[in-house]
N, C-alpha and C positions, 0 to 999 in steps of 0.2 A: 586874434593875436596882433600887436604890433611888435614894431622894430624902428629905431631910429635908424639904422644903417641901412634899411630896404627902400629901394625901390619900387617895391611892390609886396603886396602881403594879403594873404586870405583869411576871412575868418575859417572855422573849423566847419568841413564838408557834413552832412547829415551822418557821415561811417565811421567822424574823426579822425579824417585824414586833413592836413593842413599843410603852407607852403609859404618859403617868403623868396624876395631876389634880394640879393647883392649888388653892386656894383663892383667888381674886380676886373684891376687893365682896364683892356679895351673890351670888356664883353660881362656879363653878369655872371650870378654864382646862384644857381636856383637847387633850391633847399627843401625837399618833401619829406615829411614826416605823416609815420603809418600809427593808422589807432593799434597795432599788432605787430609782430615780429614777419619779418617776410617770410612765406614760402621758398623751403630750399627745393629750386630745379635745377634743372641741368640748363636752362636759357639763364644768359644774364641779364640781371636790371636795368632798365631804361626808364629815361622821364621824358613824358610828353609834355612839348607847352603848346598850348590851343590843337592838340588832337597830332600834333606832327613830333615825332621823335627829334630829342636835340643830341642823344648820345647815351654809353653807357654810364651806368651812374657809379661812384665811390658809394659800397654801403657800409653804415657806420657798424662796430664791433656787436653790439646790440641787435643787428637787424632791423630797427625801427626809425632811420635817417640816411635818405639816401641824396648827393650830392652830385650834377656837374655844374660844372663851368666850359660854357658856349659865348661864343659869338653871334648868335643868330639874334637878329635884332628884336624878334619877337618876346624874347627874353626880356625887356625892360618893362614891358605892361603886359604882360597876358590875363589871359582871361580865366584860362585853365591852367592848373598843372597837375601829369593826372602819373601814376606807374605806368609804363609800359614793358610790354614782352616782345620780341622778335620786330620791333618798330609798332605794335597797333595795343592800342591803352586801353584799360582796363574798362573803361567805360562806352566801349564801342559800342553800337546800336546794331543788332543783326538785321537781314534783312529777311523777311519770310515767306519769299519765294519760292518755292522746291524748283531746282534745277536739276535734268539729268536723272541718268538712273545708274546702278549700279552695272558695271560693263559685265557680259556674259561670260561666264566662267571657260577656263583653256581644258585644255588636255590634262589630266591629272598628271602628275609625275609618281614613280616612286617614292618610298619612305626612308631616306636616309639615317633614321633613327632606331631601327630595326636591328636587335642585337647583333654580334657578331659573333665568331668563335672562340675568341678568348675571353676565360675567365679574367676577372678585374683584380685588384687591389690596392691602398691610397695609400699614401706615404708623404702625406703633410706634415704642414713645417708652421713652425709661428717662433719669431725668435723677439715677439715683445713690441709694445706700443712704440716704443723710440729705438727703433733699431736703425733705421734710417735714417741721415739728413742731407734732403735735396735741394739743390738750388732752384732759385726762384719761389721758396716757402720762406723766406726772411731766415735761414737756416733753422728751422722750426721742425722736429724730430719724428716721424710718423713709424709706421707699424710695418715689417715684413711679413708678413702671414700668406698663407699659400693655402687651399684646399689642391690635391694632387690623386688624379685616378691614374693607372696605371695597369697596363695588360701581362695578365702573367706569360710572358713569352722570352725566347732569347734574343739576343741583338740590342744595335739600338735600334730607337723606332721616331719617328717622326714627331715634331711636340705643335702642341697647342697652346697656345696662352690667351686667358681672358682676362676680360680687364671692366669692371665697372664704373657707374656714371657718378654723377652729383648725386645723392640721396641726403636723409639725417644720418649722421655716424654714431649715434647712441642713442637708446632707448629704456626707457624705466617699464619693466613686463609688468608686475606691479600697479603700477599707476595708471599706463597704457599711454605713457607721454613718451616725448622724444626730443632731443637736445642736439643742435652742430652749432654751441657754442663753444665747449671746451672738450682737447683734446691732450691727452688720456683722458676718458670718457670721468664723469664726475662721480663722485659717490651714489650708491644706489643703479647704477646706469651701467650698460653693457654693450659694447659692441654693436651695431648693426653687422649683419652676418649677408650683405649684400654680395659678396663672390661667392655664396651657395647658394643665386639665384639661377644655376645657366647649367644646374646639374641632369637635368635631364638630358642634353647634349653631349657634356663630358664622358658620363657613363657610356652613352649611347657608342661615342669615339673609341675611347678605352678598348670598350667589347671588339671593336674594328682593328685593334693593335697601336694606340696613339695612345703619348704618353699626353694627359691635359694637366696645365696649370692656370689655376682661377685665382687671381692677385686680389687683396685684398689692399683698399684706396680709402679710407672714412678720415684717415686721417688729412691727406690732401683736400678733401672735401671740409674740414675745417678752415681749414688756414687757405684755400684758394682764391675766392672772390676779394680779402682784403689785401692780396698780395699786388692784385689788380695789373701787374706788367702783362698777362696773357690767359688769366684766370685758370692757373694750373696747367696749360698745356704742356710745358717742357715741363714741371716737377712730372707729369703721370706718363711724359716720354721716358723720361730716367728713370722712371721707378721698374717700368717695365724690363731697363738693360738691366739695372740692378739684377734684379728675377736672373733675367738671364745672365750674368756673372754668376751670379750662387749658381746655377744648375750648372753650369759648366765645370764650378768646381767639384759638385757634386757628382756629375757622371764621370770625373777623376778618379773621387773618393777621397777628396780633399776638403770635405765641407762638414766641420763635425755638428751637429746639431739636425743632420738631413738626414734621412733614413737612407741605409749601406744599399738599400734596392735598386737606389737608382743609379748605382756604380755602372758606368759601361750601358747604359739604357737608353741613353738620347743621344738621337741626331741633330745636333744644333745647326748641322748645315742644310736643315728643313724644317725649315719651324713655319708656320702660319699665326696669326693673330688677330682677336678681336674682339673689337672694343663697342661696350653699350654708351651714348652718348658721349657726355665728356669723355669717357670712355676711349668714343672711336676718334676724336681727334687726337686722345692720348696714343692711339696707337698708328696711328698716319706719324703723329712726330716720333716715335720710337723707331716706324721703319726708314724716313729721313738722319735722323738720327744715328742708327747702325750703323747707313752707307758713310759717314762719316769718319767711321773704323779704321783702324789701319787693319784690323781682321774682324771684320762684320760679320755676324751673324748669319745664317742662311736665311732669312727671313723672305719668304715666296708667295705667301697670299696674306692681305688685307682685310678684314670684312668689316668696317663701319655698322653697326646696329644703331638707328635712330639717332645719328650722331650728330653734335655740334660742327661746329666747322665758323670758327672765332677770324681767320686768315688767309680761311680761303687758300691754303697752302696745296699744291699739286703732287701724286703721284705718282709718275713715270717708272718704267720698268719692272710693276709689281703686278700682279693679276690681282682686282681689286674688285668687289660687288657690295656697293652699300643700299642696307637696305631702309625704307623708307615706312611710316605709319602716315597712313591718309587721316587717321582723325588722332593725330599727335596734337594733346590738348600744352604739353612743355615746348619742344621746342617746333614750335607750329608752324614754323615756314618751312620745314626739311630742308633746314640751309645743305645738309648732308649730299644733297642733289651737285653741288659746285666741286666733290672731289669727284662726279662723275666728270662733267661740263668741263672743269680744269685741267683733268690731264687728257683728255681725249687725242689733242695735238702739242702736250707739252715737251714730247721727246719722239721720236720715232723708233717706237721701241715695239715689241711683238709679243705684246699678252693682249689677252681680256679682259676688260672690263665692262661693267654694269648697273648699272640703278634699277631698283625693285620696288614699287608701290605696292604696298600689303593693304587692301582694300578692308577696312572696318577694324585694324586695329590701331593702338593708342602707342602712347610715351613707354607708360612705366612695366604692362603686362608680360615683355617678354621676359623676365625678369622675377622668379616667385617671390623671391622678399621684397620685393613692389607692388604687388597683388593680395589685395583684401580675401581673407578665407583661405591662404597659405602662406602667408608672412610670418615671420616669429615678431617683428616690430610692427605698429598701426602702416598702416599702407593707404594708399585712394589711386582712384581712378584721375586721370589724369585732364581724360576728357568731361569737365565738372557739370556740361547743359544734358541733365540726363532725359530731361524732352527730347534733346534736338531730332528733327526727323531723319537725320541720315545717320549721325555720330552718335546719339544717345542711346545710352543703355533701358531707358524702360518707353521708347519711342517704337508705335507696332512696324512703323518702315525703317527701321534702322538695318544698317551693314553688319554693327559692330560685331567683333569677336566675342567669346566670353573666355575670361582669364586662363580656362583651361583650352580652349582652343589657340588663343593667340601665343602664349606658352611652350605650345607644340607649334606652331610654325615655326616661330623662332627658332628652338632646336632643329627643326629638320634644314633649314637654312644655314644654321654654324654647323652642323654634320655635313649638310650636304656638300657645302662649300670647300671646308677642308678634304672630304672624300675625293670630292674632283680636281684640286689644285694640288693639293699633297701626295695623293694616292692613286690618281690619275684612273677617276671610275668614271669614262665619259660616259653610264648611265645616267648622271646628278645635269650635265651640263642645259638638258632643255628648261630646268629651273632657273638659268640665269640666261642663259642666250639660247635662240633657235633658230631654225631654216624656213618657220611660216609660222604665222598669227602673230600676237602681241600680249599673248596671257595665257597662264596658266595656274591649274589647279593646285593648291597644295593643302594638305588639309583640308581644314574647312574654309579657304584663305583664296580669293582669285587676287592674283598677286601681276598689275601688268611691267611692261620690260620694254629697258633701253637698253643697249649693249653695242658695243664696239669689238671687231675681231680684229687677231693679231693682223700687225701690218704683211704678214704673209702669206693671210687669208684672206686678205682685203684686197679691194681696187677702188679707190677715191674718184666718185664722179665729180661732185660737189658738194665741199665742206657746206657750204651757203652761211658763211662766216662774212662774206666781202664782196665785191666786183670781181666779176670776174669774167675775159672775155669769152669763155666757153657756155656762159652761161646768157641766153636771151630770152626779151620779155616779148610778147604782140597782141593784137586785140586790148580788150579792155584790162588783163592783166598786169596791174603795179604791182612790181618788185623793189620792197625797199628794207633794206638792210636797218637792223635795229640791233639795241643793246639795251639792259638795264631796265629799269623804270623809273618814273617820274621824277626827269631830268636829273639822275643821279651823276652821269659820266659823261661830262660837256663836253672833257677832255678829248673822245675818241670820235666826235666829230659827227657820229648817228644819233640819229633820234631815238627816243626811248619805244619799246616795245608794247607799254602800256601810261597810261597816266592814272590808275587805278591806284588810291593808296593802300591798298590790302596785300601789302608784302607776303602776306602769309599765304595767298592764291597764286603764287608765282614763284615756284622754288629757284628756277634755275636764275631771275632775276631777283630776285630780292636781297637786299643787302646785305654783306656781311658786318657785324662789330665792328671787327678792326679794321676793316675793309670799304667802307658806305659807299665809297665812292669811285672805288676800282668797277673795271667795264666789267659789264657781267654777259657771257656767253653772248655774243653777235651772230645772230640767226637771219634768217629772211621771213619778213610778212608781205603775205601774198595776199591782193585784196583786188576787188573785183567787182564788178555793177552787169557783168554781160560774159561774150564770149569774150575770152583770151587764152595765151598757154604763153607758160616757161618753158623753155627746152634747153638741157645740157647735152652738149657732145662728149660722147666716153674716149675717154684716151685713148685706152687698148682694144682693140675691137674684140679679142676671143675672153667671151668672159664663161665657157664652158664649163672650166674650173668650176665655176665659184656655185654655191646651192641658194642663193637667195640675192632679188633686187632689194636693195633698203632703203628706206631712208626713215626720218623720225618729221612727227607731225602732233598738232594740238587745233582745234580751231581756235580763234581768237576770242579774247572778252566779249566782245561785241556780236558775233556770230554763234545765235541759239541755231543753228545747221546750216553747215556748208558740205560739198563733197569736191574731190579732184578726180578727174579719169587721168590714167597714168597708163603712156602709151611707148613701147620699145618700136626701134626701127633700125632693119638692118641697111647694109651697101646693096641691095638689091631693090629697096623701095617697099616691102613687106612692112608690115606694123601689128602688131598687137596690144592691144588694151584690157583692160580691168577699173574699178574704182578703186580708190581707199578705203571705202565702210565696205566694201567687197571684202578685203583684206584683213580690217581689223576693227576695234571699236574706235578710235584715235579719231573717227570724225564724230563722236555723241560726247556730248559736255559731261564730265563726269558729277555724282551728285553732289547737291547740298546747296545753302542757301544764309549764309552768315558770314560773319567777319574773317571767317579762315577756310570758307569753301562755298565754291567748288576750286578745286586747286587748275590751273591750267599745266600741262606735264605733259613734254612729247613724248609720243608712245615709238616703238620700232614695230614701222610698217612692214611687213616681211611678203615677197611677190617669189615663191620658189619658180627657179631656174628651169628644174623639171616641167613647171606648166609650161613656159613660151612653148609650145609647138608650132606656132606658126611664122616665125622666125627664126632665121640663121645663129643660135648662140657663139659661130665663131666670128662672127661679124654683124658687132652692133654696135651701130654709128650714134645711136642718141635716145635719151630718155626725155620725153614730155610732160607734164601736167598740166593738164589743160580745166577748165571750168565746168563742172557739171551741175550747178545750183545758177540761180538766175545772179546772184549775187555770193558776197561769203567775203571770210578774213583766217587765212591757215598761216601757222607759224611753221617751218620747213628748215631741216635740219640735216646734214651727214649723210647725201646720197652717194650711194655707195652696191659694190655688187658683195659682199662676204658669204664665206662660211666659221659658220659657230663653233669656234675651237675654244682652247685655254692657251696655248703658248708656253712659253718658257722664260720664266725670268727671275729674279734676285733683287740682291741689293744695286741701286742704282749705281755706274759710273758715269752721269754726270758731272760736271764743276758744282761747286756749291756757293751758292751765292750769298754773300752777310750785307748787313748792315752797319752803320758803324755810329757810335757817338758824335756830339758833335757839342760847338757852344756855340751864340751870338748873342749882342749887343741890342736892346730896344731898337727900331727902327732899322735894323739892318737886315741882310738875309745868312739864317743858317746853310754851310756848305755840308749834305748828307753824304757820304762817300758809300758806295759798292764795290766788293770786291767778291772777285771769284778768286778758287781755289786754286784754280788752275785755268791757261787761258783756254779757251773754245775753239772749234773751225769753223762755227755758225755763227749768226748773232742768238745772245743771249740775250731776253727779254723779263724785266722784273716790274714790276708796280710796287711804287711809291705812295703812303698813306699817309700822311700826316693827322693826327687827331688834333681834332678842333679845342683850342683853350684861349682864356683872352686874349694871347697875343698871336696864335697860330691860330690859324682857318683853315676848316677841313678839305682839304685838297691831295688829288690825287694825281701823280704822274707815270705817263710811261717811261722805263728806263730802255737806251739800248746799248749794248756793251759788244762794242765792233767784234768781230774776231780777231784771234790776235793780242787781245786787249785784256786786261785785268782788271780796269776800276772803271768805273764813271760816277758822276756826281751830279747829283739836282739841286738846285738855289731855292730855299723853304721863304718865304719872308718874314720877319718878324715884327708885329706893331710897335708903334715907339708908345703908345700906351694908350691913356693914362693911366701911371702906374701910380699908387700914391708911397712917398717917401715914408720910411724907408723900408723898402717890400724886397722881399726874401728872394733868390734865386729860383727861378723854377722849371722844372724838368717836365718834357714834351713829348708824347709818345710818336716814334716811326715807327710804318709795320710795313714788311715786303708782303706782298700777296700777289699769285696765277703768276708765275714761270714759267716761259717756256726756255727749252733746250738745257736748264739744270734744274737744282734741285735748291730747296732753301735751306741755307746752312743756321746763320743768326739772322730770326724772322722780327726781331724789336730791336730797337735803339732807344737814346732819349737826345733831346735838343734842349739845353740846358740854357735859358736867359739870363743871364747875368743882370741880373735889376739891382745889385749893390753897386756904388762907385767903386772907383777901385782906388787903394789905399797906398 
């Protein structure tokens, strides 16, 4: 192909994918074009130039041209321009190692799926393809539809709402094809019937006394990726109050079109949610969103399924457990890991929280109309290397699930979850948090665990986020505080945690979208050639209370085994130890051996209370890790004494933090303003994103917003060009992302350049 306006230009790849550059401003404009229409996932599109992600892409109404504009200078000649997913392109070279093996399976749990006593019955609703029009769909009309289980009983009762991800939203039965390009579905075409994937759970709740409602999304699933301000997040936060407005009016009996059953039936001041992918960040912004209210919602538990996480937007105050697929072939980095990581210290607030690695399953299986041989539309397997030796489906050493096993995890996980946080069955809780090990059984599913207890059952020894003087290193043991990977966050002053570009092996650092450059989770790597130890001093010496030592732990990239001996010492001079692989599996590299694993993922080491016998638990002066491999590299994480509770929480009262529009002039800088809702008596903390375009360079800053204080503002630059005459105004994206001490109110802005003279 040529171009006289490029820069740069490829002939057509052997697969007939092709690419040209631009020149535009100060940075280029690189253009790939697909021999086929894109796969619709729930990851958004990226372009790789020479094997390194330049950003998310604009895809054209077609599917088959997709578009940024960067600055990065590689952009003027490359050599490659290739798709990419979660930052790693499509032409990555695996590597065929086998690493690791599958960790040993935990203690089974109970079956939260297990009828209950109440008989059921549904009381759906569908008020039409355009019954809605949401903001942030270009005012573009989508569908109320609801599948509705319900227990026959008196009262109200507790509700649940699900929420699905990006799939196709129409399908030709017929033909056995599928369509998200027009919505109301075209001639011939019908619905994807994606919210009657998650019925196994509903029913299962139902039977338990819970009223579930399963929203129906195909429609936002059309229209989101070209809407491109946050690729649906806030439409499927809204769609979600929607929902809950109608049922509100409905348990009135003010809602005509909703069956009279559910007059008087719901408790809206206990509701739970959750969401599968785009899904679960649609419902992170829903419960953001609520607190917003001037009379919110009861919204009390969270549960993320295999979710996106575009913002990186924090949690606080909500009991929250997202869970994670280890051979997630869509969105392959489990960015879903950062609404664990983000809110952990984003408020001091007293719930639970969790992250769950479900060992051998995928993207789209929890979900039956995503799964081949029970879908009513064509379906696939998400994870597509059906060789691979750990992830693949016809591989004789593989983990994987099979659609009906991973099918039943998932349900027993939104059972279980809502059972425990709604219904308060601490049977469900060793499924998300415990007082020993790091894994357990579910199913046919060894699923391992990090988790956090309420700040009332906790005692923070060390975050191991910073410096800190409680905290010493001796012998040959380097302690060095890291964040991010490869030199993503110059800003925050640490070294990167890894230089490895396989974003997708490194959940809790890996980039987000709209986020690339915000600090991701500041841990400690502990690395070593001989003897040394780390030792923290515990603040409060009677940690009696509390049923378990913690802390979280990973070996590093570079270490095929290391181990720690981990040693308590009272005011007496008494000491006790154990190791880590004593403990748990958290020192053996988990499997796999390609572009997306083996993933590194701190596990939660768990040391119960009950064992120290040979110390004082009313007086213990400090925890050790000391070296028990001749060498090694561990990443170390949230030492801490808890017990595995759920807590109590709602909708947040934090302030709520916005962003605000802004303009400037070529060559100058944009002034971005923040404001809270309300002022604070902490400091407020937000991160600033700028997304990269010709004249804006991707940069991120820390914000801080004194107490006291309502606004602050960061200086953006803007290139003076070259712009060529006479070129269009053009709009910049900002994105707040990881808050601490609020909550995010308006998470995008734009930065508007005025590139016209002015008249």
């Amino acid at each position: 192909m040529t171009s006289t306006t490029s820069a740069a230009a490829s002939p057509a790849e052997p697969d007939g994918t092709s690419w040209s550059v631009t020149p535009v401003g100060g940075g280029h404009q690189v253009t790939l074009h697909l021999p086929r229409q894109l796969d619709t996932r729930d990851a958004a599109p990226e372009i790789a130039v020479n094997g390194r992600s330049v950003g998310v892409a604009q895809e054209s109404p077609d599917h088959r041209t997709l578009t940024v504009v960067t600055d990065d200078p590689a952009a003027a000649h490359p050599s490659t321009v290739r798709l990419a997913w979660n930052g790693e392109t499509s032409g990555a070279t695996p590597r065929t190692t086998q690493r690791g093996a599958a960790p040993a399976p935990g203690k089974p749990t109970p079956d939260p799926t297990t009828p209950g006593r109440y008989r059921t019955t549904r009381a759906d609703y569908d008020f039409g393809d355009t019954a809605l029009t949401l903001s942030g769909l270009g005012g573009k009309a989508v569908e109320e539809r609801a599948a509705v289980w319900m227990p026959v009983a008196s009262g109200e009762r507790p509700v649940a709402i699900f929420l699905h991800g990006r799939h196709e939203a129409c399908y030709d039965a017929a033909a056995g094809t599928v369509d998200n390009d027009h919505w109301p579905c075209a001639s011939g075409f019908a619905p994807v019937p994606s919210y009657r994937g998650y019925d196994r759970a509903a029913e299962a709740l139902a039977s338990q006394g819970y009223v579930v409602v399963s929203i129906s999304a195909d429609g936002i699933n059309v229209y989101d990726n070209p809407s491109r301000n946050d690729l649906g997040a806030s439409a499927r936060g809204q769609l979600v109050l929607d929902h809950l407005d109608l049922l509100a009016k409905a348990n009135a009996g003010r809602a005509p079109g909703v069956s009279p059953s559910l007059r008087g039936k719901l408790d809206l001041n206990d509701v739970g949610l959750m969401g599968h992918s785009r899904g679960g960040e649609g419902v992170v912004k829903a419960a953001l969103m609520n607190a917003a209210l001037p009379h919110p919602y009861g919204i009390k538990a969270v549960l993320p399924l295999a979710p996106t996480n575009f913002t990186r937007e924090a949690l606080p105050d909500v009991p929250m457990a997202a869970v994670l697929p280890y051979c997630d072939g869509d969105v392959s980095d489990d960015e879903g890991q950062h609404y664990y990581d983000d809110s952990r210290y984003a408020g001091r607030d007293n719930v639970m929280r969790a992250s769950l690695l479900v060992m051998g399953a995928n993207h789209n299986f929890f979900n039956t109309e995503w799964t081949p041989g029970s879908s009513a539309a064509p379906a696939q397997d998400d994870w597509q290397d059906e060789k691979d030796p750990t992830c693949g489906s016809d591989s004789p050493t593989t983990i994987r699930l099979t659609g009906a096993q991973q099918n039943q995890v998932g349900a027993s996980y939104i059972a279980g979850f809502f059972r425990l946080v709604l219904g308060h069955e601490d049977a469900f809780l060793p499924m998300f948090s415990g007082n020993s090990g790091s894994a357990v059984t579910v199913g046919a599913a060894t699923v391992l665990q990090e988790s956090q207890s309420p700040a009332s059952d906790r005692l923070d020894v060390a975050p191991l986020q910073e410096q800190a003087r409680s905290v010493r290193f001796s012998g040959s043991a380097t302690g060095a505080y890291c964040a991010s990977m490869t030199g993503r966050s110059p800003q925050s002053g640490l070294p990167s945690c890894t230089e490895s570009p396989d974003a997708d092996k490194f959940p809790s650092l890996a980039p987000a979208i709209f986020a690339d450059n915000v600090t991701a989770t500041p841990m400690l790597h502990l690395t070593w050639t001989g003897t040394g130890t780390m030792t923290a001093d515990v603040p409060r010496h009677d940690v009696s209370r509390y049923a378990a030592l913690t802390i979280r732990a990973a070996i590093d990239d570079a270490s095929p085994s290391a181990d720690l001996k981990l040693t308590v010492a009272d005011g007496a001079g008494r000491s006790q130890s154990t190791t880590l692989s004593a403990l748990s599996s958290a020192m053996t590299a988990l499997p796999g051996a390609n572009d997306k694993l083996p993933k590194t993922w701190l596990e939660s080491v768990r040391w119960p209370v009950s064992d120290l016998t040979q110390v004082d638990t009313h007086d213990i002066r400090s925890v050790a890790l000391s070296t028990a491999t001749p060498s090694g590299g561990v990443f170390l994480s949230d030492l801490a004494f808890q017990t595995a509770a759920v807590g109590a929480g709602g909708p947040s009262r934090l302030p709520r933090v916005s962003v605000e529009d802004t303009t400037a002039d070529p060559g100058t800088t944009a002034t971005v303003r923040l404001t809270l809702s309300e002022a604070s008596r902490v400091p407020v903390v937000a991160n600033v994103q700028a997304l990269a375009g010709a004249q804006i360079t991707g940069t991120a800053w820390r914000v801080v917003i004194p107490p006291g204080r309502t606004s602050a503002t960061v200086e953006v630059p803007v290139a003076a060009g070259p712009v060529k005459p006479p070129a269009a105004d053009k709009a910049y994206l900002v994105f707040l992302a990881a808050t601490e001490n609020a909550v995010v109110g308006q998470d995008f802005a734009h930065i508007t350049v005025h590139n016209q003279p002015a008249t």
